[in-house]
GUFIRO-495121 format. One record per residue (C-alpha): x, y, z. Coordinates in steps of 0.1 Angstrom, whole numbers. Example, Ala and Ser with C-alpha at 12.3 -4.5 7.8 and 13.67 -1.06 7.14 Angstrom:
2
<east->123, north->-45, up->78>
<east->137, north->-11, up->71>
END
This chain:
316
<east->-197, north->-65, up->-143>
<east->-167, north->-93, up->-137>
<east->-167, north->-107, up->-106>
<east->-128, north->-97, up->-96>
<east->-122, north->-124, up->-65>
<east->-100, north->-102, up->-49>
<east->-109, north->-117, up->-12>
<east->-105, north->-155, up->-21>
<east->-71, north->-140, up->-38>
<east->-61, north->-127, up->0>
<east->-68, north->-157, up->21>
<east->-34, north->-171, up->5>
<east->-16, north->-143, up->28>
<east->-40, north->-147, up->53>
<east->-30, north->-188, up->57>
<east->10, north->-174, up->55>
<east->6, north->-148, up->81>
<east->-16, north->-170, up->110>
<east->6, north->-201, up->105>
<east->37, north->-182, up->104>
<east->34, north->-156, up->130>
<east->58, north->-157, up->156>
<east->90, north->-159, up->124>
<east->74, north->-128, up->109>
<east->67, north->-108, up->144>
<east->33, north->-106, up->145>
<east->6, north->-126, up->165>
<east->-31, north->-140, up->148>
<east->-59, north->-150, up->167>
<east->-100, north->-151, up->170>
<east->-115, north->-121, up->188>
<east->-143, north->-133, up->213>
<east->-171, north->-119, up->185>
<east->-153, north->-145, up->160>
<east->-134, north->-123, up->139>
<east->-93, north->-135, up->127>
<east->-72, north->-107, up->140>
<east->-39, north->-105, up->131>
<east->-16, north->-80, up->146>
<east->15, north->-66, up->129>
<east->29, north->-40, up->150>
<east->2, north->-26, up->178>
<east->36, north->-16, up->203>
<east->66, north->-34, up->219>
<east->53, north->-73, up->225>
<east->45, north->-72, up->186>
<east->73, north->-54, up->160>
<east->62, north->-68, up->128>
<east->85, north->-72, up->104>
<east->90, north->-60, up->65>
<east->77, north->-96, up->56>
<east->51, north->-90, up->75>
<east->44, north->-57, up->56>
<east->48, north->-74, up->28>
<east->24, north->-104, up->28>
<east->1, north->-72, up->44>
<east->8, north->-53, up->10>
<east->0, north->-87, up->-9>
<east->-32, north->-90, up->9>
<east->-43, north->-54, up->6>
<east->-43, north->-60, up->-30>
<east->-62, north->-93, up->-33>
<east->-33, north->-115, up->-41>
<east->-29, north->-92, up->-75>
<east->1, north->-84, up->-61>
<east->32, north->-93, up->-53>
<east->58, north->-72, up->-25>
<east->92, north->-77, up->-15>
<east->118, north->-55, up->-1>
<east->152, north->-53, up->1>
<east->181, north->-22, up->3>
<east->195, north->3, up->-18>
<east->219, north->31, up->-14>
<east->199, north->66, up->-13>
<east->231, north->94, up->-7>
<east->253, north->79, up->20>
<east->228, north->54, up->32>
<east->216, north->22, up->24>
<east->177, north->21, up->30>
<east->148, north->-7, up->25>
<east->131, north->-4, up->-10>
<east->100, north->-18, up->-14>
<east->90, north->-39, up->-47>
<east->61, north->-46, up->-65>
<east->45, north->-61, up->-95>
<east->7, north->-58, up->-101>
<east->-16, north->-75, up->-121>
<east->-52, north->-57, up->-129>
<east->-35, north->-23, up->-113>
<east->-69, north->-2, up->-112>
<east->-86, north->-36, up->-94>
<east->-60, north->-37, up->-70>
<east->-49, north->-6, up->-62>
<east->-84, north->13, up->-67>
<east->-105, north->-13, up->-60>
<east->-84, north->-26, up->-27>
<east->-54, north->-11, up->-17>
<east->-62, north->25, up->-12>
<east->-73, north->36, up->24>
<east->-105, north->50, up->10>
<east->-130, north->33, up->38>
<east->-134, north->47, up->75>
<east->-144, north->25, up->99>
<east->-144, north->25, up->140>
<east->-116, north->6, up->159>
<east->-111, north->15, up->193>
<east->-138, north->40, up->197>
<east->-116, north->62, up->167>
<east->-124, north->64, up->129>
<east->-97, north->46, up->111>
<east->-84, north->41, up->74>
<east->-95, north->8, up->60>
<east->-79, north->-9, up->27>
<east->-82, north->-44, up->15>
<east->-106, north->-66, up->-4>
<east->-131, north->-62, up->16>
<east->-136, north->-28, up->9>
<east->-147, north->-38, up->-26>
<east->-176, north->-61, up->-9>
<east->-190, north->-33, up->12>
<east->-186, north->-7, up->-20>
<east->-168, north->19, up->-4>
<east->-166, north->44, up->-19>
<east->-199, north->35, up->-45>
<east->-181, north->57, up->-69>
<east->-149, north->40, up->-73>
<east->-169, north->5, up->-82>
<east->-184, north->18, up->-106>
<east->-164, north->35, up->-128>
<east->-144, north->6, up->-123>
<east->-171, north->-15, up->-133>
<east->-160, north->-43, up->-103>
<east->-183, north->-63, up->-86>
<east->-168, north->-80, up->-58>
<east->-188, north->-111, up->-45>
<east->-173, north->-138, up->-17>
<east->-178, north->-153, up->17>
<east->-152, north->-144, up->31>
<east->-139, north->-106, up->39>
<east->-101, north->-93, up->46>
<east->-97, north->-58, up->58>
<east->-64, north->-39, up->64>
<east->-61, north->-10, up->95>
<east->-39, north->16, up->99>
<east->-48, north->15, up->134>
<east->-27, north->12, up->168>
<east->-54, north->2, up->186>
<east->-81, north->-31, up->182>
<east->-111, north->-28, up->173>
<east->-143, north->-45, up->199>
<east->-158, north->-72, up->189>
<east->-191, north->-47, up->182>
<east->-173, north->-28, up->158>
<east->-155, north->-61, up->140>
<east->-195, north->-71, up->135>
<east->-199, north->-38, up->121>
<east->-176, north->-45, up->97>
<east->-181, north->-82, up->89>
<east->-219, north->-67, up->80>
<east->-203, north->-36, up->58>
<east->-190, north->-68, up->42>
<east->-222, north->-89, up->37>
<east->-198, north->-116, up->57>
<east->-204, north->-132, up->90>
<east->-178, north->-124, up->114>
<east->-162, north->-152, up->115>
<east->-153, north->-152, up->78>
<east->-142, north->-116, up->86>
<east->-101, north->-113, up->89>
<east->-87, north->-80, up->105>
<east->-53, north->-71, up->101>
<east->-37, north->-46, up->122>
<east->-8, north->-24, up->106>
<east->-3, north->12, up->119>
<east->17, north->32, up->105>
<east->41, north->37, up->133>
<east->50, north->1, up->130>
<east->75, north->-16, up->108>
<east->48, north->-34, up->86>
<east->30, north->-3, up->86>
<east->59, north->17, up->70>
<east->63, north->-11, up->41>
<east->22, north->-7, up->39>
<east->27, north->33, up->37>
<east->50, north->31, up->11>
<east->33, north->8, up->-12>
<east->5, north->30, up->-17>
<east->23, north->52, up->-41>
<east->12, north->25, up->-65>
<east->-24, north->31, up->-58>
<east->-20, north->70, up->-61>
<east->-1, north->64, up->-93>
<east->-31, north->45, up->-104>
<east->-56, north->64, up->-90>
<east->-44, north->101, up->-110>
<east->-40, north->82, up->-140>
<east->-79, north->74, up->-143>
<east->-90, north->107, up->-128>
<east->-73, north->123, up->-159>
<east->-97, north->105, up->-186>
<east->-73, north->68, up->-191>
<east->-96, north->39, up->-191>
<east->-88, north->16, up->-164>
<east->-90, north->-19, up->-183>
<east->-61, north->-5, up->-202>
<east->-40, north->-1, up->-174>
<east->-27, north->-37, up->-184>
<east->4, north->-41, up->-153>
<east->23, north->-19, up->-132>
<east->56, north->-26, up->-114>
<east->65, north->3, up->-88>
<east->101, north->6, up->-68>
<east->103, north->32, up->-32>
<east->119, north->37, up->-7>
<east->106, north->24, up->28>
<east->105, north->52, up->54>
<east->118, north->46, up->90>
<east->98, north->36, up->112>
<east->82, north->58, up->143>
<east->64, north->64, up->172>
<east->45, north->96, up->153>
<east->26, north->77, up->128>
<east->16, north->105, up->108>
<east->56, north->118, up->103>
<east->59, north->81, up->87>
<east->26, north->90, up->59>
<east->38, north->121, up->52>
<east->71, north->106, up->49>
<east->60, north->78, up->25>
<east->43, north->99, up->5>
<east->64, north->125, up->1>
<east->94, north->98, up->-6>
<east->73, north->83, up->-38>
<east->69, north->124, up->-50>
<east->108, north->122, up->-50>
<east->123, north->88, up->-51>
<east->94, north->62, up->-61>
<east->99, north->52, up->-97>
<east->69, north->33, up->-120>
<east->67, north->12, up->-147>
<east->35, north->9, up->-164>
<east->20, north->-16, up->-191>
<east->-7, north->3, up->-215>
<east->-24, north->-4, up->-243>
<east->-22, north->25, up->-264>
<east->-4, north->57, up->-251>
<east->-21, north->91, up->-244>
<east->-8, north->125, up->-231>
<east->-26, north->120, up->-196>
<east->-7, north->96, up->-186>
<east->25, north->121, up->-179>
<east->1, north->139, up->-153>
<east->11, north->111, up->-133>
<east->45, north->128, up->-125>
<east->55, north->155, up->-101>
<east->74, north->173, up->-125>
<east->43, north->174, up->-148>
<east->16, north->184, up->-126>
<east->4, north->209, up->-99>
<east->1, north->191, up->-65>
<east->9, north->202, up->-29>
<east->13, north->180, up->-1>
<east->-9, north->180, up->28>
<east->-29, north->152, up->48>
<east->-55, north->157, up->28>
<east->-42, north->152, up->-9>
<east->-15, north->122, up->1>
<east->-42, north->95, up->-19>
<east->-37, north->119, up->-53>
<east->2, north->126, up->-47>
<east->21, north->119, up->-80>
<east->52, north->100, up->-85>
<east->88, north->110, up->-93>
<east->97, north->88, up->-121>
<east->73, north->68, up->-146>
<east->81, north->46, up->-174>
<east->54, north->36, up->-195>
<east->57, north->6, up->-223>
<east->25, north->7, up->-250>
<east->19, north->-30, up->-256>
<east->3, north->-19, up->-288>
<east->33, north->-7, up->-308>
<east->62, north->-17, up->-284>
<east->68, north->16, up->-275>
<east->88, north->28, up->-245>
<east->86, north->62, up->-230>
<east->99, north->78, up->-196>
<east->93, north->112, up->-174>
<east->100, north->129, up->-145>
<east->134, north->116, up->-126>
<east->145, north->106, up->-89>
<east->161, north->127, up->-63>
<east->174, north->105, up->-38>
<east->187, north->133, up->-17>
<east->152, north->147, up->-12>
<east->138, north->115, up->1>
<east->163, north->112, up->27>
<east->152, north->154, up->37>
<east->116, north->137, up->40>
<east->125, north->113, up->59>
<east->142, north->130, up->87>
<east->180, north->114, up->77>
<east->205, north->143, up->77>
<east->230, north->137, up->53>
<east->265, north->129, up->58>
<east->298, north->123, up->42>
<east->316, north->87, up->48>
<east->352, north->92, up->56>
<east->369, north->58, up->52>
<east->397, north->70, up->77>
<east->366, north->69, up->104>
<east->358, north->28, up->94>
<east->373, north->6, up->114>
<east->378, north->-27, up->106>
<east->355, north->-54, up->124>
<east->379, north->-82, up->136>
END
């Protein structure tokens, strides 16, 4: 098995986000046990930022990754869409960036993501069929947590890892934040991923995936803002896929193509709206499914409007 690096590809982010904190709303700093924690969005004194979410996105997937938002128009509205381009997809998003690991913070079980999920092998399963074997000194896990972990549960983690605690980096993004929305939203890329190898397609020839969604609002109710993200890729979150050599399963990927229903329990296997795959064998292009804006905006709580320009005043 290949020894991926995917935590020494994190620490890159990690640097950004603890020498940058205070320009991209969030705060960094050791816990008593040793442990780097970096908050990005725990309540008022700490907001986060999209950047924020962003580099947490980047780090989530080992530095395979790169995020960046900006805005479209979905209906009437203009909204943040989130960006991505991934190297080594099922690494990445399989390997790090799903929430497949729960771990204590705050006395609560918790969904952890990140490279340093691969060290500790959680799930066993995953690993293996991916054939990874992740092996470094230093560990980066992701929360989708509102509350801090002790410093007896950071150990517990650092030693999941096979890391000492203080080569163990925390990073704090609940859902109800605004980092945590842009984290939310990115994992439509990992479930993308995730049904494509579940329905036979060799992950080593998953060769790049690029993915484009729409951000959900942030809110206080942090499981309104999963559902929503979710939900919003089923509709309005369009992927583009590098193969080598196209099969049939890959069109199980999309929602029109596939039996799914949405619950809290099957958001990690949702499917996407809209997939475009390119087989780097033969140059071939082929797309399925389509976007419904409209439907993302029902998902995510916007009512929709009409814009009368009679009603705009001009800004003097």
């Amino acid at each position: 098995m290949p020894m991926a690096g995917l935590n020494e590809g994190a620490l890159p982010m990690v640097k950004e986000m603890t020498e940058r904190a205070a320009l991209l709303g969030i705060r960094a700093g050791r816990m008593k046990g040793g442990a780097m924690l970096i908050d990005c969005g725990s309540g008022r004194e700490v907001t986060g930022s999209y950047e924020a979410g962003c580099r947490t996105v980047e780090a989530a997937c080992g530095g395979c990754a790169r995020a960046w938002t900006g805005i479209g128009a979905i209906g009437p509205y203009t909204l943040p869409i989130l960006q991505m381009n991934i190297a080594s997809p099922a690494d990445a998003c399989l390997g790090a960036l799903l929430p497949l690991w729960k771990v204590r913070a705050g006395g609560e079980a918790v969904s952890a993501s990140g490279p340093g999920r691969a060290l500790a092998r959680r799930p066993p399963r995953i690993y293996q069929m991916i054939e990874m074997d992740e092996q470094a000194d230093d560990a980066v896990v992701c929360l989708d947590a509102g509350w801090f972990p002790d410093d007896d549960e950071a150990g517990r983690i650092a030693e999941a890892c096979g890391v000492g605690v203080d080569r163990l980096t925390i990073i704090l993004a609940p859902a109800s934040g605004i980092a945590g929305a842009v984290m939310n939203a990115a994992l439509v890329a990992g479930t993308t991923v995730a049904r494509l190898i579940k329905y036979g397609y060799e992950s080593d020839r998953i060769l790049h995936a690029s993915l484009r969604v729409p951000v959900p609002p942030p809110s206080l109710d942090a499981e309104r803002v999963r559902d929503a993200a979710c939900l919003g890729g089923t509709v309005s979150g369009t992927i583009h896929l590098v193969v080598a050599g196209y099969d049939d399963a890959i069109a199980g990927c999309v929602s029109g193509r596939c039996s799914w229903t949405a619950s809290r329990d099957t958001r990690l296997t949702a499917p996407v709206a809209e997939l475009t795959v390119t087989d780097s064998r033969d140059g071939s292009v082929r797309r399925f499914g389509a976007c419904d804006p409209g439907k993302a905006l029902e998902h995510f709580g916007i009512r929709r409007r009409s814009v009368r320009p009679d009603r705009i005043t001009a800004i003097r």
